[in-house]
Structures are given as structure tokens and as C-alpha cells.
C-alpha positions in Angstrom: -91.1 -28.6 21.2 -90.1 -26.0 23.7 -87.6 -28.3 24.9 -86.0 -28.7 21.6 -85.7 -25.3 20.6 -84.1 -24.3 24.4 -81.5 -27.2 23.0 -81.2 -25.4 19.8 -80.6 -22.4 21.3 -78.1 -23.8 23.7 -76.2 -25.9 20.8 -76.0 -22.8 18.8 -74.9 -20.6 21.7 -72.2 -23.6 22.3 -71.0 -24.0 18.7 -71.0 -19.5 18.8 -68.8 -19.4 21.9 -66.6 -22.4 21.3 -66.0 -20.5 17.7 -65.5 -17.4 19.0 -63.1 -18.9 21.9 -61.3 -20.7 19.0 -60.8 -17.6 16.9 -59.5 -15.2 19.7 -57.1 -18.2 22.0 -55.9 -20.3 19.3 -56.4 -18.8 15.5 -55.1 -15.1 16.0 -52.1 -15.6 18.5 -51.5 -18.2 15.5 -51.5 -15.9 12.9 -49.6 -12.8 15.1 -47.1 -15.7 15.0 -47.1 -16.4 11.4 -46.7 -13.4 10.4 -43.6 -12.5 13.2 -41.9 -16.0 11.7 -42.8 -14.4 7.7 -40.9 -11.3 9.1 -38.3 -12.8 10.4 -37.8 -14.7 7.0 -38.0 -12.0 4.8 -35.0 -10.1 7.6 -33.2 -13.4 6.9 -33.7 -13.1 3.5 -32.5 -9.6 2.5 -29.6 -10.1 5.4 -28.4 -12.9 2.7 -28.6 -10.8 -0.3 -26.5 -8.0 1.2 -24.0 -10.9 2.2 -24.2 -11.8 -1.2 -23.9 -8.3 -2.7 -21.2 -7.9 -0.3 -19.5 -10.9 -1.5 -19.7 -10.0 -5.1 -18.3 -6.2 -4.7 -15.4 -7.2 -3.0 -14.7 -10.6 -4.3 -12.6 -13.0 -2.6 -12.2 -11.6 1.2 -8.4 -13.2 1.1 -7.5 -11.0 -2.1 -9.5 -7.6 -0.1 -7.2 -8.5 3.1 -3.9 -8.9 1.1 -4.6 -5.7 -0.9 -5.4 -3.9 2.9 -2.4 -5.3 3.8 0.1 -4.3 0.7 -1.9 -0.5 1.1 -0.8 -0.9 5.2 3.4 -2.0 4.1 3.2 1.0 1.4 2.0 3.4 4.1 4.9 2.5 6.5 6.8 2.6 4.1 6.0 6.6 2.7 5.4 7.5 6.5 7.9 5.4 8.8 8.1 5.4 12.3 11.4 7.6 12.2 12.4 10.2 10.1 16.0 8.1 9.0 17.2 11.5 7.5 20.6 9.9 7.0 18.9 7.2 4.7 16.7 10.0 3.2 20.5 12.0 2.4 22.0 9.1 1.0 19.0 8.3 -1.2 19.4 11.9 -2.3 22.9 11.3 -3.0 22.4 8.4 -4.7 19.4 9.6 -7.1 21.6 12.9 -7.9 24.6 10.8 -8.7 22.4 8.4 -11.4 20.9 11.5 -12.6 24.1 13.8 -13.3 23.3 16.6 -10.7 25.7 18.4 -9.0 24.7 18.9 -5.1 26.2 22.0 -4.1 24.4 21.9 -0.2 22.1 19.7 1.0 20.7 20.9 4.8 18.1 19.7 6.9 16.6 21.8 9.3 15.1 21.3 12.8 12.5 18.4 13.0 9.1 19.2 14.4 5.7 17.9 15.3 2.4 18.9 13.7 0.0 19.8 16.2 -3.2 18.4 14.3 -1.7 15.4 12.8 0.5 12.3 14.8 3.7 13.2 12.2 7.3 14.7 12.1 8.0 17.1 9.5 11.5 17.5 8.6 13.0 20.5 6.0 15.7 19.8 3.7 17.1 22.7 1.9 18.8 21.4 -1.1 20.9 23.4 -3.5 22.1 21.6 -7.0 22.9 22.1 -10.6 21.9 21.0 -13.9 20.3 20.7 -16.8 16.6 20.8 -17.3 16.0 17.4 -18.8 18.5 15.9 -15.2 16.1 18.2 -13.5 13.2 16.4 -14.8 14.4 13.3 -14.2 15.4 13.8 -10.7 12.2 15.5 -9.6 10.3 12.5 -11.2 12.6 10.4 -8.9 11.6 12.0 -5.9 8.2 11.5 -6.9 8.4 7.9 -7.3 10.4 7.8 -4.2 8.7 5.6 -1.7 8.9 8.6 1.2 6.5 10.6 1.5 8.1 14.1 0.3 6.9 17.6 -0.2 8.2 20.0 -2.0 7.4 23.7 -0.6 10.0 26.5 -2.6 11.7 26.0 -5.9 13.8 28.2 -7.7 15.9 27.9 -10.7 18.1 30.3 -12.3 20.1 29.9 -15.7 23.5 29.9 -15.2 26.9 30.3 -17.8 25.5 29.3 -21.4 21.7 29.6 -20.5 22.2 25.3 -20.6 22.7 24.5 -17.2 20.6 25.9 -13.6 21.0 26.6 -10.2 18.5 25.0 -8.7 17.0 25.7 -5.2 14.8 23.5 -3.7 12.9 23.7 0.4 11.1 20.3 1.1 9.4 18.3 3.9 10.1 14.8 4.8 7.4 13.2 7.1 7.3 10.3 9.2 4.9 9.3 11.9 4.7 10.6 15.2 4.5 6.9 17.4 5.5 9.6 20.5 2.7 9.6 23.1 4.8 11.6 25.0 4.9 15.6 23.7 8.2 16.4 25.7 10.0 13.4 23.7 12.9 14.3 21.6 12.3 13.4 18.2 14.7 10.5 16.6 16.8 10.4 13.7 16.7 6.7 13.4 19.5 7.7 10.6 
């Protein structure tokens, strides 16, 4: 009987320590690894939705890169590479002429370089007459221009019948400052 209870003992000791070596080698490094694989999931997961919620924000990615690229050509095209004041002159020519305004002067001043920003601002003084509603309409034209234009000082005084003004204007023209170079002379391009 003695015998058979020392071999209960022992079979019960086994079946304790082969458990117990079961749980700790194979059962929790199982389940640390379940769970890293149910983390990694759920990172898989939520990295799709935001894909998705991407996705559906910006719609079709072509149709985000054209728009980019139509925002990049208008850019260039309000703040080119040179400042073209003879193109500017003849554009201010031009819109005068369609909007019956006398120029009486038009003269731009000496370019120069902002020191916080990579562009060239160039003053134009411009001197004109007409009538309020031309006035309008030219300002409005300048405004839809596709150059970037500021403008600084505006005066207008009634002249003769009180119908007609002398108009004078100060405004910037900008373009971008491609110059790495500061001692670079500053182009026309005009």
C-alpha cells in the first residue's frame, strides 16, 4: 500500500510539474503572442480606416493632384520668376485703353528685394483721369489681373465739372526672387 501511494504521490507530482511546465514554456509565450498578433491587427485595422477616411476627404487622388497643380500654374502666374514690367506697362495700357482712362504718367521705380521673403517688389506710380464709374471698372481689372498687384497710395481729386478725377495711384508689382545670389542685379524680363 505504501508503495502505491509513493506512486500516487509521484504521478501527481508528475502530472503538477508537467502542468505547470506546460503553462509557463508553451501556453503563456502563446498567449504574449496572441495578443502582440491581436495588436498588430487592430494597428492594421485603424491604419485602413484612416486610409479610408483619407480616401473619402480628398476623393479621387488624380483630381487633388490636378487641383495642386492648376493652384501651382496660378501661383507662377500672380508671382513669376521676373518682374516683365514691360508686359505689366502694356497690360496697363491696354486695360486703360478698354476702360476709357486717360494715362497722364505711368513710372516705375527702382526694383528691390524683400529681406524676409524670396520676392521683388516693384513701384509703379501711375497718374490718370476719369470718371468714377471707368475708375471702378479699371481698379476691378487690376484686381482680376492675374499679377499679383498692390496697391499702397490713392488719391483722387475732382477736376473741371466735378464729372471727371485726377487720379493718383503708388502700387507694388511682385515676382519671385529665384536669385540665390544677393549681389545679383535684378531682371526686367520685359
Amino acid at each position: 500500500m505504501r508503495y502505491e501511494r509513493q506512486l500516487f504521490l509521484a504521478t501527481v507530482l508528475l502530472c503538477l510539474s508537467i502542468s505547470a511546465a506546460y503553462y509557463f514554456v508553451v501556453h503563456q509565450p502563446l498567449e504574449r503572442e496572441l495578443l502582440q498578433l491581436d495588436l498588430e491587427r487592430r494597428k492594421a485595422a485603424q491604419q485602413s480606416v484612416d486610409i479610408l477616411n483619407f480616401k473619402n476627404e480628398h476623393g479621387d487622388l488624380s483630381e487633388l493632384l490636378t487641383d495642386l497643380n492648376d493652384q501651382r500654374v496660378d501661383v507662377d502666374r500672380a508671382l513669376p520668376n521676373q518682374l516683365s514690367q514691360g508686359d505689366f506697362i502694356n497690360y496697363m495700357q491696354s486695360t486703360a485703353l478698354a476702360n476709357q482712362i486717360r494715362l497722364l504718367s505711368m513710372t516705375p521705380g527702382t526694383p528691390t528685394r524683400d529681406e524676409s521673403l524670396p520676392i521683388i517688389r516693384l513701384p509703379i506710380r501711375v497718374k490718370l483721369e476719369c470718371s468714377y464709374f471707368k475708375l471702378l471698372d479699371f481698379l476691378k481689372a487690376l484686381e482680376n489681373s492675374e499679377r499679383l498687384i498692390n496697391i499702397k497710395n490713392f488719391t483722387a481729386t475732382s477736376i473741371g465739372d466735378g464729372e471727371r478725377l485726377s487720379c493718383d495711384l503708388e502700387m507694388m508689382v511682385f515676382a519671385a526672387d529665384t536669385e540665390d545670389d544677393g549681389d545679383a542685379e535684378i531682371s526686367d524680363g520685359g
